[in-house]
C-alpha positions in Angstrom: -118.3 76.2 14.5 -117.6 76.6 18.3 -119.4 73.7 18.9 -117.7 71.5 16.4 -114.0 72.3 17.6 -115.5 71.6 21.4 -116.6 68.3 20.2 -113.1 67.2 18.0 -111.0 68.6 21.3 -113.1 66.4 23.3 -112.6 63.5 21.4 -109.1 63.7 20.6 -108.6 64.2 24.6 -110.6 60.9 24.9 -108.6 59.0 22.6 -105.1 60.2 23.5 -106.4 58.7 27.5 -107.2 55.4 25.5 -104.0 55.2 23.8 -101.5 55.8 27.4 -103.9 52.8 28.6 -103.3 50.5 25.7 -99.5 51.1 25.9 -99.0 51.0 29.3 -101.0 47.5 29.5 -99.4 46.2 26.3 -96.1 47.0 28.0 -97.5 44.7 31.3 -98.6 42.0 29.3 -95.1 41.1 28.3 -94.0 37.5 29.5 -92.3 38.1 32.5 -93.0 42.0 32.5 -90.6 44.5 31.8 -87.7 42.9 34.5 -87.8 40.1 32.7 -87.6 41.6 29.3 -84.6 44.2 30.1 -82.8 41.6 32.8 -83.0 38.8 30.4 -83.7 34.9 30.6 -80.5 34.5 33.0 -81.4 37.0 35.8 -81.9 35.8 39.1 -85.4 35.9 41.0 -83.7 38.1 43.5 -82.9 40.3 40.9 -86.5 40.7 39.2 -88.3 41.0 42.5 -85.5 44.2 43.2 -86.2 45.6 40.0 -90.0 45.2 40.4 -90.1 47.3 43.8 -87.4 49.8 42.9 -89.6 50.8 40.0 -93.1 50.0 41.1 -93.7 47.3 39.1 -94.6 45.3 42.6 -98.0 47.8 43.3 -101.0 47.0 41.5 -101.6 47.6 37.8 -104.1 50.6 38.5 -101.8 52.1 40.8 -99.3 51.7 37.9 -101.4 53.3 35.6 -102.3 56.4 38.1 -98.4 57.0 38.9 -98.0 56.9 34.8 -100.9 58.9 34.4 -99.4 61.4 37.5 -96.0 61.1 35.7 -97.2 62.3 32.3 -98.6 65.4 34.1 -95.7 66.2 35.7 -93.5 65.7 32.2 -91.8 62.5 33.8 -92.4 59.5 31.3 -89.6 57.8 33.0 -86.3 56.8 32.7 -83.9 55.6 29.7 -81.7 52.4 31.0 -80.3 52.5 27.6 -78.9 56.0 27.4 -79.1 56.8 30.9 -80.8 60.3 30.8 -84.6 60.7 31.0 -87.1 59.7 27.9 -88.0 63.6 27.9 -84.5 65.0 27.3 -84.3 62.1 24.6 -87.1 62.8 23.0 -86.7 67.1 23.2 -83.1 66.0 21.5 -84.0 63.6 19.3 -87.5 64.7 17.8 -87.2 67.6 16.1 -84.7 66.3 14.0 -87.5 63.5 12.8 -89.6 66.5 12.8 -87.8 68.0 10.0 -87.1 65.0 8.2 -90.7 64.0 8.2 -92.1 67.6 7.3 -90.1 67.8 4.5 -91.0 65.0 3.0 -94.3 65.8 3.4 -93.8 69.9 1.6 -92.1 67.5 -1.7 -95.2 65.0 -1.5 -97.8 67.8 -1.5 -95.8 69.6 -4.1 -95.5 66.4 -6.1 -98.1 64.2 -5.7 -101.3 67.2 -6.2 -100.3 67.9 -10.0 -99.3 64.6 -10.4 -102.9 63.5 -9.4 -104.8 66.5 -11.5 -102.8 65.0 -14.6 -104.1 62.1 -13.8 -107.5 63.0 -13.3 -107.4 64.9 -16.7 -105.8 62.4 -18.6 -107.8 59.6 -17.4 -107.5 56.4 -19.2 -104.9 57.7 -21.4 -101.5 56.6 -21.7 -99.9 59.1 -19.5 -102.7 58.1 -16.7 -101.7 54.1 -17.0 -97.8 55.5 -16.6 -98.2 57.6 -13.6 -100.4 54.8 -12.5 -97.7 52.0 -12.8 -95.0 54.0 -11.4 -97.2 55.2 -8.3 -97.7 50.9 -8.2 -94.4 50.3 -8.2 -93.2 53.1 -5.9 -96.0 52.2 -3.5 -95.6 48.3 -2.9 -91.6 48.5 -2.5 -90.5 48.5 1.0 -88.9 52.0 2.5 -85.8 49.7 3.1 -84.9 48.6 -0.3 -86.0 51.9 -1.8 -83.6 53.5 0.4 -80.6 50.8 -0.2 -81.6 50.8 -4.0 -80.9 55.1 -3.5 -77.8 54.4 -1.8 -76.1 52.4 -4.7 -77.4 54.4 -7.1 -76.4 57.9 -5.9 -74.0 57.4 -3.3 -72.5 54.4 -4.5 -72.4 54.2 -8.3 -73.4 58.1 -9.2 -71.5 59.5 -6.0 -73.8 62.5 -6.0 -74.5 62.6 -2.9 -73.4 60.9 0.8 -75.0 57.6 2.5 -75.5 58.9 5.1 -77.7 61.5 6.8 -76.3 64.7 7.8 -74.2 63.9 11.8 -75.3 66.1 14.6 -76.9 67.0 17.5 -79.6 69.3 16.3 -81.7 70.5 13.4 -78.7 73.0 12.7 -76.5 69.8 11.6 -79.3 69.1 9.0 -79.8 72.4 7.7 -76.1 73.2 7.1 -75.8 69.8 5.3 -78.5 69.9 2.8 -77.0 67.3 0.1 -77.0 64.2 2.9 -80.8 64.9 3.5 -81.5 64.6 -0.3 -81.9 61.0 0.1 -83.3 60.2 3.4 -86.1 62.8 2.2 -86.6 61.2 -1.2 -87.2 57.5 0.7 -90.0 58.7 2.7 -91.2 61.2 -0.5 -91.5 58.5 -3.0 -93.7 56.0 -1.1 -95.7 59.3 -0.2 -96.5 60.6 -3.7 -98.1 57.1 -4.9 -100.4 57.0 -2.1 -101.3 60.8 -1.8 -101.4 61.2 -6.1 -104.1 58.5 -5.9 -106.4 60.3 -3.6 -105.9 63.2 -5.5 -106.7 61.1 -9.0 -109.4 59.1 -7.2 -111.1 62.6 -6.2 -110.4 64.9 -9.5 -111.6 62.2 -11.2 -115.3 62.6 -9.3 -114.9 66.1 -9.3 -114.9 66.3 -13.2 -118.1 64.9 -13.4 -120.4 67.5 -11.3 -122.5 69.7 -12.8 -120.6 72.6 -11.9 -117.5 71.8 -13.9 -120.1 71.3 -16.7 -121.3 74.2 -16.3 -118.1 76.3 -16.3 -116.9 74.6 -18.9 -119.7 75.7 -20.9 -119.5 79.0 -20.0 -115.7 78.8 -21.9 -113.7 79.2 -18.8 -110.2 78.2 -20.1 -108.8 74.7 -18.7 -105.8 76.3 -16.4 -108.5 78.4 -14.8 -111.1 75.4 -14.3 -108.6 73.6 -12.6 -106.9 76.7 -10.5 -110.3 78.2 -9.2 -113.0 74.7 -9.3 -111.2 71.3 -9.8 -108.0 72.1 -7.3 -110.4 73.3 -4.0 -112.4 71.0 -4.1 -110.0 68.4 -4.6 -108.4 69.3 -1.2 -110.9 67.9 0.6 -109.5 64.3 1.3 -106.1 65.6 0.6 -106.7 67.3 4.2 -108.1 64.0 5.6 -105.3 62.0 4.6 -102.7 63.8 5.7 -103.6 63.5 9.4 -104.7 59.6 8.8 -101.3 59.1 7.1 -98.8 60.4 10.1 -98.1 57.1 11.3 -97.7 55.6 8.2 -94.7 58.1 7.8 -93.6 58.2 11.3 -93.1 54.3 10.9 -91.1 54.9 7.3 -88.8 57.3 9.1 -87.7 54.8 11.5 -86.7 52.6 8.8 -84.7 55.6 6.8 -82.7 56.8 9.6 -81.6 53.7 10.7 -80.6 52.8 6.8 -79.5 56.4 6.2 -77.8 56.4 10.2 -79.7 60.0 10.7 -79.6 60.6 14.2 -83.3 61.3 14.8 -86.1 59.4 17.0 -86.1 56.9 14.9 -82.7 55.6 15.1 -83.1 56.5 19.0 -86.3 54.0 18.9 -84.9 51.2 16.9 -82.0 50.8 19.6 -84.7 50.8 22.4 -86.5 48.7 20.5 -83.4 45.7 20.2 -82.1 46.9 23.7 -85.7 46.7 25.5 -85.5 50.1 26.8 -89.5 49.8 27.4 -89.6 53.4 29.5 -87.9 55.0 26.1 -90.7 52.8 23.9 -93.4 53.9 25.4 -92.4 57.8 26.0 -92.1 57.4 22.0 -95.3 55.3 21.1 -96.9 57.7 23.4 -95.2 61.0 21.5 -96.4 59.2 18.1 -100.1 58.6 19.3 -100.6 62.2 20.6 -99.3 63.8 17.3 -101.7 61.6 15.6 -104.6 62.7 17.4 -103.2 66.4 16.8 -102.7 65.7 12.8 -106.4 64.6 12.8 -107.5 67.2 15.0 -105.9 69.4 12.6 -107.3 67.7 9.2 -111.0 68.3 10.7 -110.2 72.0 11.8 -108.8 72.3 7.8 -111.6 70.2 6.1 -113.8 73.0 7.9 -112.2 75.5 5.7 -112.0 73.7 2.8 -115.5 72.6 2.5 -117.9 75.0 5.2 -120.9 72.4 4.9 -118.6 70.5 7.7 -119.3 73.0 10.1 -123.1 72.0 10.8 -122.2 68.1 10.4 
């Protein structure tokens, strides 16, 4: 078991080193490099060659990457032009606000999509299964931006049930004291969610039904809520576990499109004006913040799966 977490850590450490170098040569393989992508067509060659050697961009790419690298140790991943503050004050501001949006949706997908998936898996090829299946269809192939408009005229607009907007403020506080205004931005991200996490759990309920040991407790009588409860749900965990780390991008990237629709100020919103300002420093603090909680989510999911199923111990 030691041995196993010794050899995830090591990996994850590898890979989080692999993705800083990805993004910090991405970033220098812009046309022009990052003067000419914040300065714009019209500045002056004077001008770039100032702004190369006031921020280093003038030393060779290795040494670059080593001050970045020394940076990162020293919690310094640079400076904001767009908000004038330092990426790390923007992103100890703005992320746990995402944070929260993001884990709740992820407590209403579990909650959701895991019965959703057993009833599925029980039900197969009936015509509740081919609902739930069209529905997750649907959900699944419509974009987070027209889910979340189509939200907006329906609850806000037509219903007026609840606001258009995420709850305003500076901290998680705002959010929690405003519950209604998160209703929506939370159901964007938790509908897309539940079709692809209720398929897993259909997909792998479904194979689960078949093993001999659900045969065999079946025909020792055990009722069907306790089949289910105490064989068919654990094991059904399994890639539930695995897809949750794989899938933290997936809804990182759908929470940059629901605050800016929903005008929640989190990362996202934060992100998508670097992203049209070419605030580069802020880009990569935040690619960088995403890539390292993916590697943690993963981390996590193998840790987990270790509980869930022991025989991954000794793999």
């Amino acid at each position: 078991m030691i041995g196993f977490i010794i050899r995830r850590i090591i990996q994850s450490i590898v890979v989080v080193f692999g993705v800083t170098l990805i993004v910090f040569l991405l970033i220098h393989m812009l046309p022009g490099g990052p003067a000419r992508a914040l300065l714009g067509d019209s500045a002056k060659p004077s001008q770039i060659r100032y702004f190369n050697i006031e921020n280093g961009y003038n030393k060779p790419v290795f040494v670059q990457y080593w001050r970045y690298i020394d940076g990162l140790f020293h919690g310094n991943l640079g400076f904001s032009y767009t908000y004038n503050q330092s990426v790390v004050s923007l992103l100890e501001q703005n992320i746990p606000k995402t944070a929260y949006l993001v884990g709740l949706s992820y407590v209403f997908t579990m909650l959701i999509a895991v019965p959703v998936g057993i009833v599925q898996a029980v039900r197969a090829n009936t015509a509740v299964d081919h609902a739930l299946t069209g529905a997750g269809f649907v959900a699944y192939s419509m974009p987070t931006f027209w889910l979340s408009t189509l939200l907006i005229l329906w609850f806000s607009v037509s219903l007026k049930i609840f606001p258009s907007e995420g709850p305003q403020g500076a901290s998680v506080s705002a959010a929690l004291h405003d519950p209604r205004a998160m209703v929506l931005p939370v159901l964007s991200l938790t509908v897309v969610s539940v079709a692809m996490f209720s398929r897993f759990v259909r997909s792998s309920a479904t194979t689960a039904l078949t093993q001999d040991y659900i045969r065999t407790a079946r025909g020792k009588g055990i009722s069907p809520y306790r089949l289910i409860r105490k064989h068919l749900l654990r094991n059904t965990l399994g890639p539930m576990v695995t897809l949750f780390g794989v899938s933290l991008p997936f809804v990182i990237g759908g929470a940059i499109v629901v605050e800016e629709v929903f005008n929640y100020p989190g990362m996202g919103l934060v992100l998508w004006k670097a992203a049209t300002s070419h605030d580069y420093p802020l880009l990569m603090g935040f690619t960088l913040v995403v890539g390292v909680a993916t590697v943690l989510g993963n981390l996590i999911a193998d840790l987990l799966y270790t509980v869930v199923d022991p025989r991954v111990r000794h793999a």
